[in-house]
N, C-alpha and C positions, 0 to 999 in steps of 0.2 A: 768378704767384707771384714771387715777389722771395727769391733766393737766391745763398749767398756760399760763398768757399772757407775752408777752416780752415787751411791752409796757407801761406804766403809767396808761391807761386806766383799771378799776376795771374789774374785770372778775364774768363774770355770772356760776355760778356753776351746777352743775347737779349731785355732787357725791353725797353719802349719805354724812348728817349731824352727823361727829363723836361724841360721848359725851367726854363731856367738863370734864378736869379735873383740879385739883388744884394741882398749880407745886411745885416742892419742894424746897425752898427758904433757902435752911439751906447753913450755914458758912463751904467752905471745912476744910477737917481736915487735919493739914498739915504734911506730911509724910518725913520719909528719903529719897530725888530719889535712884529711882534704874538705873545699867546701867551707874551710873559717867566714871567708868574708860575706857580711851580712847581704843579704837579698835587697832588705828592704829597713823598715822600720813602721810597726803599727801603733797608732796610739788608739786613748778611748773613743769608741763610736767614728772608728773607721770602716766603711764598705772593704769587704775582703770576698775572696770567692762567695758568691752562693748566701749571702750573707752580711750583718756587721755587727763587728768586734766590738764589746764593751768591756774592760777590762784597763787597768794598768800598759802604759807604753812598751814593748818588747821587739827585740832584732831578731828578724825571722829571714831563715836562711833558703837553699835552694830546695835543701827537703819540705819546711814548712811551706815551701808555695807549691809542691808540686801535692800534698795532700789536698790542701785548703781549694787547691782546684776541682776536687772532684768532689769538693760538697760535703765533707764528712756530718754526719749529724753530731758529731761531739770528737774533740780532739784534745789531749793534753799531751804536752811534752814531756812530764816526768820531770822538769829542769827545773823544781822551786821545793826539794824535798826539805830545804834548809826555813823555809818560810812557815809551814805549816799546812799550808793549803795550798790550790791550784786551781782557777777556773779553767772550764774549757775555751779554746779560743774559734771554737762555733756551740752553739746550743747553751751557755751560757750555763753550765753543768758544773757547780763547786765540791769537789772533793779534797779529801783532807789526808794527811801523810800523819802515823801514827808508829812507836814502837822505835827500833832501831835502823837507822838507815845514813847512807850517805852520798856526796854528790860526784859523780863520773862523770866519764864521757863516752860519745858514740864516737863511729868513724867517720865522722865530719867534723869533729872536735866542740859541737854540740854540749848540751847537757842531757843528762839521764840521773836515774835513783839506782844505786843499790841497795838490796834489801839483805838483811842481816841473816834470813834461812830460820827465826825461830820469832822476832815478834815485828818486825817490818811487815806496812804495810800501806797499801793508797785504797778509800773510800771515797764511792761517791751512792749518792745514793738512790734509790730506785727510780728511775723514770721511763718513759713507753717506747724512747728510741733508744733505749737499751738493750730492747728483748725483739729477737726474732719474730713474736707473735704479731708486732704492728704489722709490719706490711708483708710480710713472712719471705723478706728474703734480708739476708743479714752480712755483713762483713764486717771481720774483727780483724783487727791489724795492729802490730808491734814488733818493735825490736826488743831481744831477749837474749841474755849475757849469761848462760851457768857458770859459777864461780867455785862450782863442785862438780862430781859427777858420781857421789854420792849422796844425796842426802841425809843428814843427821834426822832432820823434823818428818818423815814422810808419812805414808798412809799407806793401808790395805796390801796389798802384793809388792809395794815398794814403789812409789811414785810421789808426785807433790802436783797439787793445783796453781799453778803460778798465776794465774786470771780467769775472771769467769763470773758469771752471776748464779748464785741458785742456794737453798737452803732445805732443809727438811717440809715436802710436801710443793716445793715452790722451786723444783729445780727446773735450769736455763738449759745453761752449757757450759762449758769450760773447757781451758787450756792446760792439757797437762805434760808431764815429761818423767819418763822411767827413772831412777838410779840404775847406776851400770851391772851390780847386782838385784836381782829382783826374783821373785817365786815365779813370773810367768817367762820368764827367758826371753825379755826385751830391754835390751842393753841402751840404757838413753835415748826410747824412742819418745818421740814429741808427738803429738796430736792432740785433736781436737774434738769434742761430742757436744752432740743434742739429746736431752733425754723431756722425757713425760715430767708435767710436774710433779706424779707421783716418786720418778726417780728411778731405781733398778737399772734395769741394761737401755745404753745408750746406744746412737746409730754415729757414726765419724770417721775420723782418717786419719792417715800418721805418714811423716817417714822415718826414716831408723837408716842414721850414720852413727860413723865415727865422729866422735863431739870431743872440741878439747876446752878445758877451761880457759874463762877468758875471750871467748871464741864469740863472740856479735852475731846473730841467727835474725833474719829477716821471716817474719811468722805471719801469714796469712791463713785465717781460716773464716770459709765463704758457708753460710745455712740458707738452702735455697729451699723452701715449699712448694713456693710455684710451677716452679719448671716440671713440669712432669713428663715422660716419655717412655718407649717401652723400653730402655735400656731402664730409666729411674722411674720406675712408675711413682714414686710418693716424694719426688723431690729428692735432692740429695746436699750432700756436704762433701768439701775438696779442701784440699790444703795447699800451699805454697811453703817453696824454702827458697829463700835471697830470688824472688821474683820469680820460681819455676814452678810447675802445676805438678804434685807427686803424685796423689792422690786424691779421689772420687768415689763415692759410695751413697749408695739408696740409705734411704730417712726410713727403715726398717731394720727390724732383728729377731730373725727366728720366729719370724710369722708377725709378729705386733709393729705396727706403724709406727712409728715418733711424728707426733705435734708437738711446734711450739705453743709455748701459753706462757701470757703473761703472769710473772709471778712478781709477789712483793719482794726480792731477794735485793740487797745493795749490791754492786757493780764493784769488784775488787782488784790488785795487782798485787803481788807477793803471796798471796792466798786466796783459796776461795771462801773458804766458809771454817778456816781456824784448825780444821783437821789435819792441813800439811801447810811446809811453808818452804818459800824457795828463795834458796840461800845463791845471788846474782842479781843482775841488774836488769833493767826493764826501760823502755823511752819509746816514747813516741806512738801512744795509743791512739788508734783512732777506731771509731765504727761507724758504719756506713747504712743507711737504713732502704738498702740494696745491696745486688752482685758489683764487686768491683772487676771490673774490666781486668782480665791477663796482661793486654797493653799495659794498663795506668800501672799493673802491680809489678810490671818489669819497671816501667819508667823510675817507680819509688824509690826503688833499689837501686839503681843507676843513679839516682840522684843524691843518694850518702855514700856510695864507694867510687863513684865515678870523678876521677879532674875534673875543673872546669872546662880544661885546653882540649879535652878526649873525649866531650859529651858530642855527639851528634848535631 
């Protein structure tokens, strides 16, 4: 099991020591996007998957429909860092863009946020289908840009919180990502945890490549309570990268269960809770207030990197 602490406090380890490799630091090479042309077009108080839009009119592409089909409970695209805020285009969820940032793109030629690595950041704020605890099974989902592979702002043994809900006594979960130097000899690994709202050591999963700046990472991480079995007896958590299942692990650690509970924590991107900050870009949040299907989460992915002329 591969498990973290939710606290500032360094964490003592006990997995095997991965070998250490050298990341790959080369300059992307910059392509035509694929996927420019618009899907659709919504305006105010249009039925949309699962749902209807209220919101300002926007051009919503093949990724935007291949989300908005599976129901998300809240979805923002990151694409209005310049505006100030953002509703979601399900759940009707207004968060706000604060600090230094700026406006990119995905591989669909899309929009997305950069964030600055030291005060960038997107807020929304606390509600019930944000936290695993409603229905206790949960899917977080985004794409995610490192635009270092060091971080200057980081935390504890050398990582940064790039998204995640949780605060002192009211922790969630969160999304994190090593620098390529770090105390625990995890060279830009990504993953993801659920912790007690008291916080301390977390239950979750990661994978650990080579990561180069620049580099677009399709990030799913699924919190399942329900599912229990004698492989998971207490539920577990899995991750994805660009639509593939890496890893799975039980909702325990070193004997203590993890439950979710609902905490009053706001719901963040670029940071979780102001301790570290993650200096890259970020687009296309969505969470799901259930397991999203392996199918749907290959389909996603296929749906920003794939032609139109080459889709199945």
């Amino acid at each position: 099991m591969r498990k973290l602490a939710a606290s500032l406090v360094p964490l003592l380890t006990f997995l095997p020591t991965p070998v250490k490799t050298t990341p790959v630091k080369t300059t992307p090479v910059k392509t035509t996007p694929v996927n420019t042309t618009p899907a659709g077009i919504i305006s105010g108080n249009t039925a949309v998957a699962g749902g209807t839009f209220a919101g300002p009119p926007f051009a919503y592409g093949v990724y935007d429909s291949a989300v908005l089909q599976d129901k998300p409970a809240a979805y923002w695209r990151l694409d209005r860092s310049s505006s100030g805020a953002e509703t979601s285009l399900r759940g009707g969820l207004r968060g706000t863009y604060s600090g230094t940032r700026s406006a990119t793109t995905l591989p669909d030629g899309s929009g997305a946020t950069a964030f600055d690595g030291a005060t960038g950041y997107f807020e929304v704020p606390d509600n019930a289908v944000l936290s695993p605890a409603t229905t206790g099974e949960f899917t977080l989902e985004a794409w995610m840009r490192p635009d270092t592979l060091s971080f200057p702002n980081q935390q504890s043994s050398g990582y940064v919180h790039w998204m995640g809900k949780g605060e002192p006594d009211h922790h969630e979960y969160v999304a994190r990502m090593y620098s390529f130097e770090n105390n625990e000899n995890r060279p830009n690994r990504i993953s993801g945890y659920l912790f007690n709202a008291s916080g301390g050591l977390g239950a979750g999963s990661y994978f650990q490549d080579a990561v180069s700046t620049g580099q677009w990472i399709h990030y799913v991480l699924v919190i399942n309570a329900n599912a229990k079995s004698e492989a998971y007896p207490n539920g577990y958590t899995k991750i994805y990268r660009d639509g593939v299942l890496r890893d799975q692990d039980d909702l325990s650690i070193r004997g203590q269960i993890i439950i979710p509970s609902d905490g009053s924590a706001p719901f963040r991107v670029g940071t979780r809770d102001f301790g570290s900050w993650f200096q890259g870009a970020v687009g296309k949040v969505a969470v799901y207030n259930g397991e999203l299907a392996p199918t749907r989460i290959a389909a996603h992915h296929q749906a920003m990197t794939t032609p139109p002329g080459r889709r199945p």
